[in-house]
C-alpha positions as CSV (number, residue, x, y, z in Angstrom):
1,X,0.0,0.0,0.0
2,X,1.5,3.8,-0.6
3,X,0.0,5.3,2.3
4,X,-1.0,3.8,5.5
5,X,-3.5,5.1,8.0
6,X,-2.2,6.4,10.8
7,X,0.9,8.0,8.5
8,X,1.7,11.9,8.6
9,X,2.1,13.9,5.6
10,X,3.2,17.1,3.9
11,X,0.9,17.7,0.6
12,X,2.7,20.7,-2.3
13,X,-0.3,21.4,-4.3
14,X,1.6,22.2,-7.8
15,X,0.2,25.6,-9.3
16,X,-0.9,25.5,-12.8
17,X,0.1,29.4,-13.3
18,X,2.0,32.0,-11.5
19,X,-0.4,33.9,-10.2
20,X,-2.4,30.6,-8.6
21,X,-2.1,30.8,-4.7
22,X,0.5,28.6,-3.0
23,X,-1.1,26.0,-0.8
24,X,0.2,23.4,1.2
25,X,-1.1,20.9,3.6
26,X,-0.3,18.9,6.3
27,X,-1.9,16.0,8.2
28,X,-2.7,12.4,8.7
29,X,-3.9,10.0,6.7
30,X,-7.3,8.8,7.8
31,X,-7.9,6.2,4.7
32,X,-6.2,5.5,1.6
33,X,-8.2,3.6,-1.4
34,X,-6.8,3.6,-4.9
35,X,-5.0,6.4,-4.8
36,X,-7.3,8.8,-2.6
37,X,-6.2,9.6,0.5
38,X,-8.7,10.9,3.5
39,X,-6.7,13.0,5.4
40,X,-7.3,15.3,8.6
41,X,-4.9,18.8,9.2
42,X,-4.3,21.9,8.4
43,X,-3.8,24.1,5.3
44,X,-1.2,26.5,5.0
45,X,-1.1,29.2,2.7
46,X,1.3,32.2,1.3
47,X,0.2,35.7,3.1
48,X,0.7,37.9,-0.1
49,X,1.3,41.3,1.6
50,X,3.9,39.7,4.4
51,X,5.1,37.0,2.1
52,X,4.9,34.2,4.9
53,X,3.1,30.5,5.2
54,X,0.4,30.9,7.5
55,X,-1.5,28.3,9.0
56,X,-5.3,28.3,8.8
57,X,-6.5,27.1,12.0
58,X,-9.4,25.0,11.4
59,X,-9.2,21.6,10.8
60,X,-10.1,20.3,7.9
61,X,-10.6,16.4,6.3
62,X,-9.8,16.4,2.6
63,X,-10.1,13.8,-0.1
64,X,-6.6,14.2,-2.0
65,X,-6.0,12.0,-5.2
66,X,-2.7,11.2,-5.0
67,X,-2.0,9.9,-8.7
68,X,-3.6,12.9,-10.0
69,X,-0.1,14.4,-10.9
70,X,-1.7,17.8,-9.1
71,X,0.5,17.6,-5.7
72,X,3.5,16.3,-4.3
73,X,3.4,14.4,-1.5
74,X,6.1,13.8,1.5
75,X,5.9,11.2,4.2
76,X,7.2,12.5,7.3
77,X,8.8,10.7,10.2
78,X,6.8,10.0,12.8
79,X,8.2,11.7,15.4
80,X,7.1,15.0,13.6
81,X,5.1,17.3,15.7
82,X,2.3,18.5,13.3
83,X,1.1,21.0,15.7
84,X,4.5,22.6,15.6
85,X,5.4,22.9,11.6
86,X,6.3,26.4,11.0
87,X,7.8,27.9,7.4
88,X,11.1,29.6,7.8
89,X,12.1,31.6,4.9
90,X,16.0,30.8,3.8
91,X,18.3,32.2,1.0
92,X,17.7,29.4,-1.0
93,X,14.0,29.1,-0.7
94,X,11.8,28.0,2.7
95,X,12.6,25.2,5.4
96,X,9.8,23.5,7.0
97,X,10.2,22.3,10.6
98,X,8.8,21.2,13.7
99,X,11.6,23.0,15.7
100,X,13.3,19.7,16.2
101,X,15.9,18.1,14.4
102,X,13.4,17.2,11.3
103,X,13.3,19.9,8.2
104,X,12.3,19.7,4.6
105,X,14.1,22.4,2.7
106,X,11.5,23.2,-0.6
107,X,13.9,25.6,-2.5
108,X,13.5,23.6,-5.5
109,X,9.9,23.9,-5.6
110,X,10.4,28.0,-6.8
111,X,7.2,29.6,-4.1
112,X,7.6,32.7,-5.1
């Protein structure tokens, strides 16, 4: 199986044009069934006029197709606090961390 209940993971939703808003999500997988993945987090999203990831605070359960070639999809450890995940802007493009040791660095993926 690709992804396993219980798992926790970082979603890139891949913009089809420049000007299409930046979103992100991560969460838990709740289900998986070919290739749809139920999943319970948080969204976060680029603040235009500050030019930070902010994280909306309600909850949300999404149905994410995950062979639909629209997102890119992480597994992260699962020592990964999810209620800690902040975006920290870096020369070279944005880190995401839990304040631990854990970090994905997203430079290659150009957010802005």
């Amino acid at each position: 199986m690709i992804l396993k209940k219980g798992e926790k993971i970082h979603v890139i939703h891949r913009r089809h044009f420049e000007k299409d808003p930046h979103r992100h999500f991560v969460g838990i997988v709740d289900d998986y069934e070919a290739g749809v993945a139920r999943v319970t987090g948080h969204v976060y999203a680029v603040d235009s006029s500050k030019f930070v990831f902010v994280r909306r605070q309600e909850v949300r359960v999404r149905l994410i197709s995950i062979v639909s070639g629209d997102v890119l999809v992480n597994i992260l450890p699962m020592t990964v606090n999810l209620e800690k995940i902040v975006y920290q802007q870096q020369k070279k493009g944005v880190r995401i961390t839990d304040g631990g040791d854990w970090h994905i660095e997203i430079g290659e993926y150009a957010w802005m």
